[in-house]
Structure formats: structure tokens, C-alpha cells
C-alpha positions as CSV (number, residue, x, y, z in Angstrom):
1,X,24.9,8.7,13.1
2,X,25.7,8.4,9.7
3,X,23.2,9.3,6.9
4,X,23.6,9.2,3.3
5,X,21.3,10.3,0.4
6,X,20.7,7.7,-3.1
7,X,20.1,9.0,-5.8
8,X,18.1,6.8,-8.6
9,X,17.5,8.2,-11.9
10,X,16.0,6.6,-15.0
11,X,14.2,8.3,-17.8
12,X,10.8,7.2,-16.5
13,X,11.4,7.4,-12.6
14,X,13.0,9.2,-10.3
15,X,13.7,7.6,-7.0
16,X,15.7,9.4,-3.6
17,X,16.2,6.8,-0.5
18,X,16.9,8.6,2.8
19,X,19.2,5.9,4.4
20,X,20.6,6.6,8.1
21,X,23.6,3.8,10.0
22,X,22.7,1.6,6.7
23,X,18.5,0.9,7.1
24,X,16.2,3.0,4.6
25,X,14.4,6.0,6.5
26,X,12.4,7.6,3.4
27,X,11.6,6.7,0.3
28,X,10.6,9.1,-2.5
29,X,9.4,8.8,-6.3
30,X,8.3,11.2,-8.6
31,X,7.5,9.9,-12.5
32,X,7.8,11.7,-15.8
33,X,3.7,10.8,-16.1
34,X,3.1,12.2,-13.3
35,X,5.1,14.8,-11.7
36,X,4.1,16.4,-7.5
37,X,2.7,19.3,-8.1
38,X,3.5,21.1,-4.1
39,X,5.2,24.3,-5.0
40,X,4.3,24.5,-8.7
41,X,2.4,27.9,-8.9
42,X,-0.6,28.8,-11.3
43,X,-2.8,31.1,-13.2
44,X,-5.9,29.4,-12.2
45,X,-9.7,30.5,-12.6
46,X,-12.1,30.3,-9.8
47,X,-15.1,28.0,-11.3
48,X,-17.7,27.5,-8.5
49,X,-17.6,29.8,-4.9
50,X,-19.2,27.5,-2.0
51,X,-19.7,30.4,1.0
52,X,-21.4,27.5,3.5
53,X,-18.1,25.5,3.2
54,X,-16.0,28.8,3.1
55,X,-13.9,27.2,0.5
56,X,-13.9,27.8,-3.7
57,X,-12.6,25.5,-6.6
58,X,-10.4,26.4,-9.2
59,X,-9.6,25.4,-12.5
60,X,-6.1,24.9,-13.6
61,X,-6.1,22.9,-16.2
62,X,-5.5,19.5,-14.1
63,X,-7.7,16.3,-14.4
64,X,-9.8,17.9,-11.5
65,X,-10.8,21.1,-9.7
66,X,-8.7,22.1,-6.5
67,X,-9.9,23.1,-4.0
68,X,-8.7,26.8,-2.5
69,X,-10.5,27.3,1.5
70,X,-10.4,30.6,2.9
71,X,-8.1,30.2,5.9
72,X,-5.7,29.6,2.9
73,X,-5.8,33.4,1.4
74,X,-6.4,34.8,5.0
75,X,-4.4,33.3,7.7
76,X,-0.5,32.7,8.1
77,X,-0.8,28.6,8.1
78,X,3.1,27.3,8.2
79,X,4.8,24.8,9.7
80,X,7.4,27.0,11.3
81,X,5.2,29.1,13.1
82,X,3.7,29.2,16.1
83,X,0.0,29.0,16.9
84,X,-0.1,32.3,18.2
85,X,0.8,33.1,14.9
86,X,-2.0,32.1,13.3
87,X,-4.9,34.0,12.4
88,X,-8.7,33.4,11.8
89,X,-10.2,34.4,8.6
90,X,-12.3,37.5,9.1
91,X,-13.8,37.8,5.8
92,X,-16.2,35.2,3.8
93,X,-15.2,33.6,0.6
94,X,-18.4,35.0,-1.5
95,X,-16.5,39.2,-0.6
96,X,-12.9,37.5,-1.7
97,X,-14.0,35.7,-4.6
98,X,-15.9,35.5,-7.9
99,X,-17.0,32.9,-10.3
100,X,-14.5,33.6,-13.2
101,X,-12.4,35.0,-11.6
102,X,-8.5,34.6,-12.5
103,X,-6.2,34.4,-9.6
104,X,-3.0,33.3,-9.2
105,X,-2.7,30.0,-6.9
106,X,-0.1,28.1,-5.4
107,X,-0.3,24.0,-4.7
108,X,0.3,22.9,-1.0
109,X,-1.1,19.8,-1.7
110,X,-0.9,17.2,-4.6
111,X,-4.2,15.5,-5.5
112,X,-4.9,12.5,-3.6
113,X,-7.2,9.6,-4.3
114,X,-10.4,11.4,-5.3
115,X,-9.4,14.5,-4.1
116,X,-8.4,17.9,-6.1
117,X,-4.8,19.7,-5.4
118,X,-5.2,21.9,-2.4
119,X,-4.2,25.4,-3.3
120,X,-3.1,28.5,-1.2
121,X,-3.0,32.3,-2.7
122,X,0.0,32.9,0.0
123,X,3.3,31.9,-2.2
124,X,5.8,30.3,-0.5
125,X,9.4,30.1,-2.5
126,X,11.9,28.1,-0.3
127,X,15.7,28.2,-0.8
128,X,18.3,25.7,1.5
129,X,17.8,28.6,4.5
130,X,15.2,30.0,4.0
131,X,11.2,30.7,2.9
132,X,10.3,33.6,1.1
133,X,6.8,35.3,1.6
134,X,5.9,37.7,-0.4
135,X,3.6,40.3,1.0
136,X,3.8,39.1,4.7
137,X,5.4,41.5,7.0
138,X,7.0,38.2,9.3
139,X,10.3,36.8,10.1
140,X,10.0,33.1,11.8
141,X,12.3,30.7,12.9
142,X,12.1,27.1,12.7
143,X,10.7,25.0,15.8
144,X,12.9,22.9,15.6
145,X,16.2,25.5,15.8
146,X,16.2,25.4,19.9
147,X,18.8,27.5,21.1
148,X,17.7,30.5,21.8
149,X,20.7,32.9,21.2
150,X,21.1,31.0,18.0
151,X,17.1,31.8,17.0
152,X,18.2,35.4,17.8
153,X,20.9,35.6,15.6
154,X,19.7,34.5,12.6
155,X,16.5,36.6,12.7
156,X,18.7,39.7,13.4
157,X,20.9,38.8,10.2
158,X,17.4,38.3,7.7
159,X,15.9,41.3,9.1
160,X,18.8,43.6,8.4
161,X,18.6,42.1,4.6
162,X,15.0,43.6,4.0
163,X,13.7,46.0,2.7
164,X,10.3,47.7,2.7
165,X,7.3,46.2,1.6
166,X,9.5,43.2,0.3
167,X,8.1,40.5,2.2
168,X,8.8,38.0,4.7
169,X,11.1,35.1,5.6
170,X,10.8,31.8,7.7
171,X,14.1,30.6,8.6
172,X,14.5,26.9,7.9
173,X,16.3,24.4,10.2
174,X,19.2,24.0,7.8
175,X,20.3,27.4,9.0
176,X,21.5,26.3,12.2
177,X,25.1,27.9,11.8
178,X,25.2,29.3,8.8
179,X,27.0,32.3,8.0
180,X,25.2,35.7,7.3
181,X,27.2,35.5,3.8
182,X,25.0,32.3,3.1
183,X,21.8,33.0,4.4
184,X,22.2,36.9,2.4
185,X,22.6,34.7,-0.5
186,X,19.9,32.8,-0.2
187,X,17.7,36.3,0.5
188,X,19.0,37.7,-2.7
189,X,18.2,34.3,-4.8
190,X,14.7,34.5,-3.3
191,X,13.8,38.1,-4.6
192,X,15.3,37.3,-8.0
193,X,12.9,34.5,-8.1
194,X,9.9,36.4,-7.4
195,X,10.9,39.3,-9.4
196,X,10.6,37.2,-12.4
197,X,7.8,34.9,-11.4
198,X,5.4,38.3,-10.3
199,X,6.4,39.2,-13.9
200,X,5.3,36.1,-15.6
201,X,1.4,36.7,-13.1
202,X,1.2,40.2,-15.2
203,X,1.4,37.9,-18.3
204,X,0.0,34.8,-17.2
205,X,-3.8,33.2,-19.1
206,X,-5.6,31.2,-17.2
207,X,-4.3,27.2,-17.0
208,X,-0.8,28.3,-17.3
209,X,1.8,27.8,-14.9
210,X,3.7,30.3,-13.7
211,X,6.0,28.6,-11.7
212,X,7.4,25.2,-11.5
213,X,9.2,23.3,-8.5
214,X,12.4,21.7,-8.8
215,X,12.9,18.0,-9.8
216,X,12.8,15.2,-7.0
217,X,16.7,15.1,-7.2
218,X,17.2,19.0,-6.5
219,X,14.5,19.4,-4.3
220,X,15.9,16.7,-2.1
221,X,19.5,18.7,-2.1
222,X,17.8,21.4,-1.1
223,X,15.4,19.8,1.5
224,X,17.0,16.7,3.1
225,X,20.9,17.3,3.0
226,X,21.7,18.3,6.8
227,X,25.0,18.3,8.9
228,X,24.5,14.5,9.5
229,X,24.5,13.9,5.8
230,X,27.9,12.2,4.9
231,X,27.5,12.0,1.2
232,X,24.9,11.3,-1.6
233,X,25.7,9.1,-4.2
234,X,23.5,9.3,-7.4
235,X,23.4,6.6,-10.7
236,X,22.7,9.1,-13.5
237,X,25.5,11.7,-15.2
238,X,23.2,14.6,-15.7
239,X,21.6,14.1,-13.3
240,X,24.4,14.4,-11.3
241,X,26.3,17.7,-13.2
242,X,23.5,19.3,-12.7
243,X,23.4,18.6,-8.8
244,X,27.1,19.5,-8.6
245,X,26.1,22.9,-10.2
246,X,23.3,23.3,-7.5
247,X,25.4,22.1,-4.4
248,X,28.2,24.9,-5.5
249,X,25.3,27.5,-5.6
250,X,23.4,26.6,-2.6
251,X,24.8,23.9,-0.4
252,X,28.9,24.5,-0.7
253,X,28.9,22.7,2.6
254,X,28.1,19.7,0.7
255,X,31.5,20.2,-2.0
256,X,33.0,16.9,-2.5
257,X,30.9,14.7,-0.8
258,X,28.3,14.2,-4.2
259,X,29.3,10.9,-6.0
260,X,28.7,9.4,-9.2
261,X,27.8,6.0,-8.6
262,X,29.3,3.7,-11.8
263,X,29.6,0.3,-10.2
264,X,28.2,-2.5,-11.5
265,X,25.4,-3.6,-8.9
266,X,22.6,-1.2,-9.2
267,X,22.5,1.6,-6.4
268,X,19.2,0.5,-4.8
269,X,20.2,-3.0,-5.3
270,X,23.6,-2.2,-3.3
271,X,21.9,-1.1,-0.6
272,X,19.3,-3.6,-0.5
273,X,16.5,-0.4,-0.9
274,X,14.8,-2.7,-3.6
275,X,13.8,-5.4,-0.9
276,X,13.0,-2.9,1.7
277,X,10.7,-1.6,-0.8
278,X,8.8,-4.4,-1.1
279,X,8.4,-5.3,2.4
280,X,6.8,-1.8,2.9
281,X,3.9,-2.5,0.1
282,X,3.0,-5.8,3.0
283,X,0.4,-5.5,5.5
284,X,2.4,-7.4,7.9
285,X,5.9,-6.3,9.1
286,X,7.9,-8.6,11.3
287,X,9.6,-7.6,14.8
288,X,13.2,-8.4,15.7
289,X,11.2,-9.5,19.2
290,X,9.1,-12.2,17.0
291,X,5.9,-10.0,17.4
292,X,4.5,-8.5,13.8
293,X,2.7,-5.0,13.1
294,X,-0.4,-4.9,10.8
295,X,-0.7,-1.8,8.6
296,X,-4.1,-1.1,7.3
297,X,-4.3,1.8,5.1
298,X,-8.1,3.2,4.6
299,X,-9.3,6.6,2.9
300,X,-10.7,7.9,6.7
301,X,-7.5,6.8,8.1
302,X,-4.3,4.5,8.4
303,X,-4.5,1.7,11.7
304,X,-1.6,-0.1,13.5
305,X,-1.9,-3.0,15.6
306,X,0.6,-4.3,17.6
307,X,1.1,-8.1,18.3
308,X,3.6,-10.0,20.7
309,X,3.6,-13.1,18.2
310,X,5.8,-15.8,19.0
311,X,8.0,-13.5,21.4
312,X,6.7,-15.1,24.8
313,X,9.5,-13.1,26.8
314,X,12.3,-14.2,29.7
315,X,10.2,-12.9,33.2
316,X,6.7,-12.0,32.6
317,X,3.6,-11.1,30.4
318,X,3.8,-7.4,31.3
319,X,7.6,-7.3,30.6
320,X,6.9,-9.6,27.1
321,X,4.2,-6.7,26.4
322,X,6.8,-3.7,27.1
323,X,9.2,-5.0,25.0
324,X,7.3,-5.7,21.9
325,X,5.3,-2.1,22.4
326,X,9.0,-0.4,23.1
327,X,10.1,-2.1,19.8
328,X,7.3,-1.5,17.6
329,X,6.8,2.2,18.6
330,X,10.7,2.9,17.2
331,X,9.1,0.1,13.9
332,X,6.4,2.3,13.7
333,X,7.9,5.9,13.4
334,X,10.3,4.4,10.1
335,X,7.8,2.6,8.5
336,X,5.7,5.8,8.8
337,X,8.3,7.8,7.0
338,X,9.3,5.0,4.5
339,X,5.1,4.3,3.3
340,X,4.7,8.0,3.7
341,X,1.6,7.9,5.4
342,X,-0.4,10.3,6.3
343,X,-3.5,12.0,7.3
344,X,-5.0,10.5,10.9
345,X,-3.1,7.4,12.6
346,X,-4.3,4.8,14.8
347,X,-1.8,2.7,16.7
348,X,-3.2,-0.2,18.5
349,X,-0.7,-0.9,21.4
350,X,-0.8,-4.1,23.2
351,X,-2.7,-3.1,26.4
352,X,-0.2,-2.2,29.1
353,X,-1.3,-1.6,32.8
354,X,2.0,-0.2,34.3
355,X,1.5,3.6,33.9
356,X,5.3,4.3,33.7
357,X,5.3,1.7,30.5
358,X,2.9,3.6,28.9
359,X,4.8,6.6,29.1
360,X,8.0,5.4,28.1
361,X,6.4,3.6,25.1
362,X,5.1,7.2,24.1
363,X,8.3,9.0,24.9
364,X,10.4,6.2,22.4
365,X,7.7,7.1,19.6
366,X,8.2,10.9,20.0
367,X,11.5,10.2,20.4
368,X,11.7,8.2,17.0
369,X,9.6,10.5,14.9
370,X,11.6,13.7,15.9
371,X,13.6,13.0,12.7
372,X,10.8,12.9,10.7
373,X,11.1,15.8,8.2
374,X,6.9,15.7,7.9
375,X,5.3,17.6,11.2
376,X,3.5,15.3,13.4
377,X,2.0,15.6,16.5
378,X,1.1,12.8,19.1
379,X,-1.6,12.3,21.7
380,X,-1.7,10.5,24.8
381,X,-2.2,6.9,25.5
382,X,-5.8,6.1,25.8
383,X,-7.7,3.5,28.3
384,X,-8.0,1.3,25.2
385,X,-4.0,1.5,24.2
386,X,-4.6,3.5,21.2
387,X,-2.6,6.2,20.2
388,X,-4.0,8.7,18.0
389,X,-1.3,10.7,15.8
390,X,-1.4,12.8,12.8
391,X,1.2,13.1,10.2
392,X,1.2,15.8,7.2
393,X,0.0,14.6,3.9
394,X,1.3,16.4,1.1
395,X,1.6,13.7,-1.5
396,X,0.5,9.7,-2.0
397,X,1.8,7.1,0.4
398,X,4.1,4.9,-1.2
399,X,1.8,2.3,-1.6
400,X,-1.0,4.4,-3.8
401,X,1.7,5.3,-6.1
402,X,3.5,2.3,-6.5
403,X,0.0,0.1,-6.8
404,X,-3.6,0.0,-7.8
405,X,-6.6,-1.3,-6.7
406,X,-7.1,-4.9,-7.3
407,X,-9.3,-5.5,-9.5
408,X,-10.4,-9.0,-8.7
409,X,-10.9,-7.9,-4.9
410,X,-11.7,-4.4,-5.9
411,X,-9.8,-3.1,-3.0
412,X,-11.6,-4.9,-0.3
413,X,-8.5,-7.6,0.2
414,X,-10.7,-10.5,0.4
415,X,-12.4,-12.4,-2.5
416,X,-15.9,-15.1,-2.1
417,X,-14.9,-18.8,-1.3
418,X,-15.3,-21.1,-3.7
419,X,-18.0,-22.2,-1.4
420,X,-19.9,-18.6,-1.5
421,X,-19.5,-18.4,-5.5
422,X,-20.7,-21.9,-5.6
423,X,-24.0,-21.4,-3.8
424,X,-24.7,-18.4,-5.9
425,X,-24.7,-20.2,-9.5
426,X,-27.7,-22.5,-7.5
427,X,-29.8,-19.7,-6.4
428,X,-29.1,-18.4,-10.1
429,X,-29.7,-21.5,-12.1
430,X,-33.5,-21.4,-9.2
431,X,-34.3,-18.3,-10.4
432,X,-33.4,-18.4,-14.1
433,X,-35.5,-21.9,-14.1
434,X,-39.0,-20.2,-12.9
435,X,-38.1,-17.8,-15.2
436,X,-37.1,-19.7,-18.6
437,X,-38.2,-22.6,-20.6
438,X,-34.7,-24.2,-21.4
439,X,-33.5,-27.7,-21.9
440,X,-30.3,-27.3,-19.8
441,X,-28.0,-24.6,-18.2
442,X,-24.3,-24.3,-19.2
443,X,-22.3,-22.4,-16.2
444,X,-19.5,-20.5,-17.0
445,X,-17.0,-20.3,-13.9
446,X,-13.0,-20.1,-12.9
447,X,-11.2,-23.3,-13.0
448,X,-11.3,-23.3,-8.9
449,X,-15.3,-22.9,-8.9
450,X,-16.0,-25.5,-11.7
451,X,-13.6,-28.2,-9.6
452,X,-16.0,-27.3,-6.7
453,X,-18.8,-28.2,-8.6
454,X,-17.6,-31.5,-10.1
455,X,-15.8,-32.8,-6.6
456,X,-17.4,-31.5,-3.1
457,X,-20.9,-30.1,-4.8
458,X,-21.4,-32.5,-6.9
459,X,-24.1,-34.4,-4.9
460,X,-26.1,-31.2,-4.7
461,X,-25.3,-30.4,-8.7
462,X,-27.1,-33.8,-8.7
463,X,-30.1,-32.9,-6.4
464,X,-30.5,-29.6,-8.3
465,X,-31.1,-31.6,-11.5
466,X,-33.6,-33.4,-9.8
467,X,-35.5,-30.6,-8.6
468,X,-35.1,-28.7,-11.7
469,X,-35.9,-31.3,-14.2
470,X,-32.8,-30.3,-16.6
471,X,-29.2,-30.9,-17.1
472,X,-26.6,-28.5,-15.8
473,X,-23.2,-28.5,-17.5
474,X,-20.3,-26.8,-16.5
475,X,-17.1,-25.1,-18.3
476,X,-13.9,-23.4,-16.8
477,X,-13.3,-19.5,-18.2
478,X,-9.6,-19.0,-17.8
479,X,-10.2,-15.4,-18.1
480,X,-12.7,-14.9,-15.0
481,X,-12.0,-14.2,-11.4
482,X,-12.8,-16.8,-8.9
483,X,-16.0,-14.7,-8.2
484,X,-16.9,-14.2,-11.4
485,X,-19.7,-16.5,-13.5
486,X,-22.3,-17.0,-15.9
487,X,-25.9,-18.9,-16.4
488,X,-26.4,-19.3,-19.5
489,X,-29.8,-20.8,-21.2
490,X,-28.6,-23.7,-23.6
């Protein structure tokens, strides 16, 4: 499998595509405006302790409160770690604490929607190999590092690096056969960090922060580049010096396979990203097989439904449903990565009564979201077809930073029919004329409504007249929605 990593940086916008054997994977973009705040670690004051919720928010100086919850200063909660590794909070909130209090805070999660920036009082500092954590008394291995003798040795090589009372280590899956050089490196990097950042707390006012993340191009160096990763090419000069710098220091695997991209088609545009991008802000997304999936993204939750479409099959309805299930569940798993949705999933599978199916279905969706760098995890298949997933949300889906709410629709996707907005101006003209003493009505109205009016209503424009005794005139508003009108008393 080849993989490569694209690189597009404008002064505005930042924007990394994760592309494997040619087809876009990921999709990431960070703004200038509005930079992710994971990893970014502050001097924040506790404004408001909430003991029934177990949970405290903190001010930091951000356009809201995050929100800091008590399993997040007590227990061990990583991604790396087993759930026998995790442990319950044994203290409340109200003895940990105080209104006014200044504590030092680290975001896990950027703010989403309504929602604050999740916080966590257990720093985290990764490097390519490895996660620092300071004051834990832990070295982990990555799940996902499955060899055994290969687990062994690279917990052996950490643990002979520390010292006492120095802290912990989680060993990342881009360890897999590093040398102890590289991964000592990356310990001593780590304590360097920390030394300076736990001198910056002893200094640090409330609001300030103490510690900032790398930019989307570094991070993703650090992050994303794996053994499968043949080369990333990147659009922007200093952008790309500055990577070559980092990739010497911390990924030399990577030396001489980081380009600078000078041709004359734009990167994305090379790699057809840009229309890729597009389809993934649609609702529908259309199978090879001729059957579609429909995304709908909600603030509870994110649904799937699977349709056969036109694709009628070659033998049978049960082999027409396999196939397009079989196909979407591979569909599913990219589109999942290249949105970057999260949070709980609902995928409506076409109903399938062949049990072996069903499981071969599931095992192709595991299958495809095993390169998913964001943890999942998977349920069966239910009686109804549904398959109920959840996927880590750390920052906005694609879609919620890329677009707005509609402010015609208001985010509901659907607007009134002509016909709907039509019989609303004559219940309104009803009520205003048992209200008022007026010698005619002027309706303001989009250009779709008023043609309404003056073609297929017209007869009842007429009848209304009748009944009302008065005139009714009618003008277009370019400026209005096809919802939007006005009575007005003339």
C-alpha cells in the first residue's frame, strides 16, 4: 500500500490530506482565526465547582468556560491503555477544587458546537515514540503494537531511561522497531520540554498559556508519518524548511522523502483532494454498486443509511443486499475519517437475514476502520440492521468547520412551499382585517411566493377580496427568503 502525506499551506489555512494507493483517507484544517486547541496547556481559574455533576468549569480566557470532570484529574484515561488500567475517582470535586482557584489545565478537547474545551489536569506531552506523563508512575504500550516480544522490548528500553519520580511514558505505535538510540532521544526531548514548561506554571497568571501545540503541518510529521508513508509533498517553502529541520530531529527515517511541491497545478488540485472535498460536505454519496449512502449529521448523533439504488444484482435479492452492505461498510469507514465524524454512529444496514452475511459485513467495517488513527469501537449487528459505533471526537467534523448553518433553512435542510407560505399571508391578511380599519393590504413576499399569488392562487386572492371587502396588492422583496413576508396596512 502506498501512502503519501499533502501538505497545503496558505497564510490563512492550513490543510494536510492523508492520501493511501491515490484516494484521500483524512482530511485536516486548521485556520489562523481559529487555531485546535488539543494539547495547548493553561493557567486557567476554576469559576463555578458543580459536586452533583462531579465536574468544574474553568476560565481561560476562551470565548467560553471548559469544562474540567473529575475522572479527568483522578483516573489514568488514555487511549493506549488498557481498561484494567483505569481507575475510578475516589474523591469528589467540592475536596479537589475551589471557586477561584488557579490550576494549571491541559485541552483534550477543542470546543464543539455549544460546547466548552474539555480540559484534563493530567499533562500529556507526546513526541514521534513516545507520551510523556508527568507524575504517573506508568509505562504502556500501544494496543495496537501486537507482538509481544516486541511490546517487551521497548518497555524494557523506556524503563531503563527513567529516573525517580520523573514520570511516565506511553509508547506510541510509531515505535514499532525503533532503535533504543531513537526512542532515548525522544525521552530526553520530553523532559526538556517539561522542565521548561513546569517553569513557565511557577510563573504563569491566570488566562495565560503555558504551553502551545505544534502547527497542523508538524503535528502531522509527528502523528501520521508511519512506515507505509512513501513521501510528503508540501506547497509552501517555510513551511517546508521548517519540516526538514523537524524530520532530521525526530523522524530521520523520513530524510529525503519530504518534497517541495513547485509545479504549476495546485497540490490539492493535482490530486483531485479539492473535489473529494466537496463530495464529503453532500448528504448523499454514491456506490461503485449503484446504491448511495445518506449521511445525516445531528448534535445527539451522526446516522448512515444504506440503500441498493439502482444496483438490482446478477442472482438474487439477498446477494444484491450483500454486496451493496459489503461495499458501503469499506465507503463508510473513509468517509468517516475524511468528514471526521465523531461522537455516537448509527449505520442503517440494508436488512440481511443470512447470519454469516451479517458477520462478514461487520468484520469488512472493523477491518476497514483498523487504519483509522481515531479509536473506535464497534457493536454487533442488531435485529433492526443497525450498527451502533463510536468514534473519538477531539475536534469539528469537516463539515462544521468548513460551513454554517443556513440561514434561510436555519439548519433544518428544508424550507415552506410556496404553497405553505402562501396560505400563511391569508390567515394573516384574516387576522390583521378583524383587527384594523384599512383600505387595502400590500404583501411583501419573494419573487417565488408573489408568482404563486398572481398564477395558481389567484382565484382565492380574488375570493379573499370578497370576503374581506378590500384590495390586496402584492410586491416581490428580492432580499427575503422564500419563507419570509410582510402584511402591511396601506
Amino acid at each position: 500500500m502506498s501512502e503519501e502525506i499533502l501538505i497545503n499551506v496558505s497564510p490563512r489555512e492550513t490543510r494536510v490530506a492523508i492520501v493511501e494507493n491515490g484516494v484521500l483517507q483524512e482530511m485536516l484544517v486548521e485556520r489562523a482565526s481559529k487555531r485546535g486547541l488539543v494539547g495547548n496547556i493553561y493557567m486557567g481559574t476554576v469559576v463555578r465547582v458543580l459536586p452533583g455533576m462531579q465536574a468544574a468549569f474553568v476560565e481561560m480566557g476562551l470565548e467560553r468556560a471548559a469544562f474540567l470532570h473529575a475522572s479527568d484529574m483522578l483516573s489514568v484515561s488514555d487511549e493506549y491503555l488498557q481498561p484494567t488500567e483505569i481507575t475510578e475517582p475516589q474523591e469528589s470535586i467540592s475536596d479537589l477544587l475551589r471557586d477561584g482557584q488557579n490550576i494549571a489545565v491541559q485541552v483534550i478537547k477543542d470546543p464543539i458546537g455549544t460546547k466548552g474545551a474539555r480540559l484534563t489536569t493530567r499533562i500529556s506531552l507526546p513526541s514521534r515514540y513516545l507520551v510523556f506523563m508527568p507524575g504517573i508512575s506508568h509505562v504502556g504500550v500501544s494496543q495496537r503494537i501486537e507482538e509481544e516480544e516486541e511490546r517487551e522490548r521497548l518497555k524494557k528500553i523506556v524503563e531503563e531511561g527513567l529516573s525517580p519520580n520523573q514520570g511516565g511514558y506511553i509508547i506510541r505505535t510509531a515505535a514499532e522497531g525503533t532503535t533504543a538510540a531513537e526512542i532515548k532521544d525522544n525521552q530526553e526531548y520530553l523532559i526538556k520540554l517539561w522542565g521548561s514548561i513546569s517553569r513557565k506554571m511557577q510563573k504563569a497568571k491566570s488566562g495565560d498559556i503555558i504551553h502551545e501545540d505544534l502547527p497542523l503541518f508538524l503535528r502531522s510529521l509527528r502523528d501520521y508519518v508511519s512506515i507505509q508513508t512513501e513521501r510528503v509533498r508540501i506547497d509552501d517553502k517555510e513551511a517546508y524548511e521548517r519540516s526538514l529541520t523537524f524530520i532530521k530531529e525526530f523522524v530521520p527515517t523520513m530524510t529525503g522523502k519530504v518534497e517541495f511541491y513547485t509545479g504549476e497545478r495546485p497540490l490539492f488540485d493535482l490530486y483531485g483532494i479539492e473535489d473529494e472535498i466537496q463530495r464529503a460536505l453532500h448528504r448523499k454519496v454514491q456506490l461503485k454498486s449503484g446504491g448511495h449512502l445518506i449521511f445525516d449529521q445531528t448534535e445527539a448523533m451522526t446516522t448512515i443509511d444504506v440503500n441498493t439504488g439502482a444496483f438490482v444484482g446478477h442472482r438474487n435479492l439477498e446477494e444484491t443486499i450483500f454486496k451493496t452492505n459489503l461495499e458501503a461498510a469499506v465507503t463508510i469507514a473513509r468517509q468517516l475519517r475524511v468528514r471526521n465524524l465523531g461522537g455516537i454512529i448509527i449505520i442503517d444496514f440494508i436488512d440481511m437475514t443470512n447470519e454469516e452475511h451479517k458477520r462478514q459485513v461487520l468484520r469488512a467495517l472493523e477491518k476497514a476502520l483498523a487504519r483509522d488513527h481515531t479509536k473506535n469501537s464497534i457493536s454487533e449487528v442488531s435485529s433492526l440492521g443497525l450498527v451502533e459505533m463510536t468514534r473519538k471526537r477531539t475536534r469539528e467534523s469537516l463539515e462544521h468547520v468548513l460551513c454554517e448553518t443556513c440561514s434561510v433553512c436555519a439548519g433544518r435542510g428544508t424550507i415552506k412551499t410556496t404553497e405553505t407560505v402562501c396560505n400563511e399571508i391569508f390567515r394573516e391578511v384574516l387576522r390583521a382585517a378583524r383587527a384594523y380599519d384599512t383600505k387595502s393590504y400590500l404583501v411583501l413576499a419573494s419573487q417565488e411566493v408573489v408568482d404563486r399569488m398572481l398564477d395558481e392562487e389567484s382565484a382565492s386572492v380574488g375570493q379573499l377580496e370578497v370576503q374581506i371587502g378590500k384590495q390586496i396588492k402584492f410586491q416581490v422583496e428580492s432580499l427575503y427568503t422564500q419563507e419570509q413576508f410582510d402584511v402591511v396596512l396601506m
